[in-house]
C-alpha positions in Angstrom: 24.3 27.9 -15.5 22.7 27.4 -19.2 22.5 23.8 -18.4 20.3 24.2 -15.8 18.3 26.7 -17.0 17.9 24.4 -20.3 16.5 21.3 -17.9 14.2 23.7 -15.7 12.8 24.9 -18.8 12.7 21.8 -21.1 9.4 19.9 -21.6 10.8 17.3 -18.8 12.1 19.4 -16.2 12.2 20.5 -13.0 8.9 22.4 -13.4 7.2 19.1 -15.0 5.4 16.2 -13.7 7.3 14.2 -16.7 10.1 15.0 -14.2 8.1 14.6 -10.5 6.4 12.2 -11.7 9.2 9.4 -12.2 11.2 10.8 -9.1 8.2 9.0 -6.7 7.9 6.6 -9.0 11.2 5.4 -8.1 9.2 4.3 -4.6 7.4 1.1 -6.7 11.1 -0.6 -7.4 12.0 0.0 -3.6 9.3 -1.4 -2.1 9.7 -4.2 -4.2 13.6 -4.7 -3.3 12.3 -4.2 0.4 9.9 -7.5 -0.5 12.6 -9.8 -1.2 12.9 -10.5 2.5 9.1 -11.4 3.0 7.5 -14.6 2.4 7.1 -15.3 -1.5 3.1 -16.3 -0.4 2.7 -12.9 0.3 3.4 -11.7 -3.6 0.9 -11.1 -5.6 1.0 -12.1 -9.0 -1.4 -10.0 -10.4 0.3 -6.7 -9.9 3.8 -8.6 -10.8 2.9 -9.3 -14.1 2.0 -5.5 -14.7 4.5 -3.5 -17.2 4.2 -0.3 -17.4 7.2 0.7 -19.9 5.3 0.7 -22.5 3.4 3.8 -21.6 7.2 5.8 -20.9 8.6 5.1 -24.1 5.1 6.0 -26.3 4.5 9.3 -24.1 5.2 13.0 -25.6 7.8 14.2 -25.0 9.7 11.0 -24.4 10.8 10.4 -21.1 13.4 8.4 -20.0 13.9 8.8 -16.5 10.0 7.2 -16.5 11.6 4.7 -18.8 14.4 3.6 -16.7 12.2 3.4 -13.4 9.9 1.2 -15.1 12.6 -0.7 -16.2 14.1 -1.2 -12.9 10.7 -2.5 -11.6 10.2 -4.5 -13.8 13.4 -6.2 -13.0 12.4 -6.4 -9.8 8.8 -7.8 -10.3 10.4 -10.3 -12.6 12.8 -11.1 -9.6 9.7 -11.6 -7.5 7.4 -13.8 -9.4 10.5 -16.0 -10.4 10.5 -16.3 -6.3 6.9 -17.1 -6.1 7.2 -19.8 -8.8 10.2 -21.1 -7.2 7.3 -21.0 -3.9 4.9 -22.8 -5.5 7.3 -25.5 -7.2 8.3 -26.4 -3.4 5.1 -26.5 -2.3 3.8 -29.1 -5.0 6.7 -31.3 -4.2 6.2 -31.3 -0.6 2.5 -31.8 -1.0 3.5 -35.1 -3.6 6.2 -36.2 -0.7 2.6 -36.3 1.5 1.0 -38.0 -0.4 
């Protein structure tokens, strides 16, 4: 029982957006593992590049279930825009093949 009343109380607990906050986070790496079955055209490369982990490690108190989220998706996005280069790679060759 002292467990749990240490993580409701602690600065990142149950009571805490350091803890809510990271929990719907977790929808970001989804949605991107839902994407792997669309078209790569559809990425966008933009919001691929984006990393966000910085901000997790550098925020008071630290919080590592943000860390880890961002982690994942970043994983992910990285999965992605290696899909969308691989896209674009094709295309140029079939386009030279044209030609």
């Amino acid at each position: 029982m002292n467990i749990l009343r240490s993580f409701w109380n602690s600065p990142t607990g149950l009571k805490t957006t350091h803890f809510w906050g990271p929990t719907f986070n977790w929808t970001l790496p989804l949605a991107a593992a839902m994407d792997t079955k669309k078209p790569p055209e559809t990425i966008s490369v933009n919001m691929t590049g984006a990393s966000f982990m910085r901000f997790a490690w550098v925020v008071r108190p630290r919080n590592l279930h943000l860390l880890v989220c961002h982690i994942t998706n970043e994983t992910m996005q990285l999965y992605q825009l290696s899909r969308w280069f691989r896209a674009q790679r094709e295309q140029s060759k079939e386009e030279a093949n044209v030609e």
